[in-house]
Steps between C-alpha positions, in 0.01 A plus 500: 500500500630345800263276748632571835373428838250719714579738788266776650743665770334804584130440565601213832238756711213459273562152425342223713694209660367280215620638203843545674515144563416426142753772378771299695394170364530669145825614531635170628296275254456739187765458198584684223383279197846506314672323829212168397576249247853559413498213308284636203633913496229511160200417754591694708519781270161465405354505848738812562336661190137387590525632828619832383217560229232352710550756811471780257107422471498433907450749812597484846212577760490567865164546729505663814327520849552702771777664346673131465555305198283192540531348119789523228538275184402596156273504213505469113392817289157418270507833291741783380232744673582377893281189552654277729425141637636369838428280803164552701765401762753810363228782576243353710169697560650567894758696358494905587704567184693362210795575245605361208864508385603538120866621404564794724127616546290385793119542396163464752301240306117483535380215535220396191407149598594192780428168457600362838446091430732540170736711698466820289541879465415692202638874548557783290805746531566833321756410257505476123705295223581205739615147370243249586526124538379299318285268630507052326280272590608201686524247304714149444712542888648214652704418854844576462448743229761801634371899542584814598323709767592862422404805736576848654602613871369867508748734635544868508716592247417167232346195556751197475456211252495130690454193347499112580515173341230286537383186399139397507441224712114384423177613416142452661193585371506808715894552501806545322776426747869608464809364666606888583568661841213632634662864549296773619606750225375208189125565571372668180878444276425384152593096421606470175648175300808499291296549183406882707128394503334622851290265679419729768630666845640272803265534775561280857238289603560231816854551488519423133573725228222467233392691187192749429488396152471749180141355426380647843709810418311580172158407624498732730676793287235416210247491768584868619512618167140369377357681809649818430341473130177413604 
């Protein structure tokens, strides 16, 4: 499966200024992962075939206002029945509608659960046998240690598969910062290390690109799911 860059030519009238500015920066700045690190073709390889098996468990999302898109990034997939994870920031609560991208279907989600200070959605869609990620705990990371930010652009016909090398650069008590390009498109892409563990989605926070790790992922999907039982 090839990772190729993003385009989204024939929605310019429902697309605000902002996303067409980061669209732009995309193209210029995005690469496809087998033109990185010629000098070790195996790597490289193995990113190429992380990337491809991780987006099969990820969605692309859009939310809407006024007929415009406002938000578009991506989320991971939680269960093969349609539950979904993405960015509070993805589908916020001012949003008049939202979709949700998977292969060559476009679903309306509804929305289960938003944890705005951990930057979450938890949404359901109407879709059955999906691949879900799987979620690792964070454990032994260092600086320098290298990653991959995988994702989806939504688009009419099929959502495209992006992805970006990243390194991560340090991490607070609060944050896990990367040494990525803060893109529009990454909030909400799956970052994965060689070994195809995922620590979480990108989200951008003061201009940097950070991580919404799996723990807060999990808490809130196990929190959802108690409720329901009670």
């Amino acid at each position: 499966m090839a990772i190729v860059l993003v385009y989204l030519f024939a929605q310019d009238i429902l697309v605000g200024q902002d996303i067409k500015d980061s669209l732009d920066y995309f193209k210029l700045n995005f690469k496809n992962v087998s033109s990185l690190n010629k000098d070790n073709q195996a790597v490289v390889g193995q990113w190429q075939n992380l990337a491809a098996e991780t987006s099969m468990s990820s969605v692309g999302v859009q939310s809407f206002r006024d007929n415009k898109i406002i938000k578009q990034g991506s989320g991971l997939i939680l269960s093969s029945d349609g539950l979904i994870i993405t960015a509070y920031d993805n589908m916020p609560i001012g949003a008049s509608v939202s979709q949700v991208f998977y292969g060559d279907k476009i679903y309306n989600p509804v929305v289960l659960a938003r944890n705005y200070a951990k930057n979450l959605v938890l949404a359901k869609i109407n879709a059955e046998n999906l691949n879900a990620s799987r979620l690792d705990q964070i454990g032994s990371i260092h600086s320098g240690e290298e990653l991959l930010i995988v994702g989806l652009v939504p688009m009419i016909s099929k959502s495209i598969i992006f992805s970006q090398r990243a390194m991560l650069s340090y991490v607070t008590d609060r944050d896990i910062v990367l040494d990525a390009i803060p893109n529009y498109y990454i909030v909400g892409s799956k970052v994965i290390n060689i070994r195809g563990e995922v620590l979480g989605f990108a989200e951008i926070r003061s201009g940097k690109v950070t991580i919404v790790k799996s723990q807060d992922i999990d808490l809130m999907l196990k929190n959802y799911l108690n409720k329901v039982k009670r």
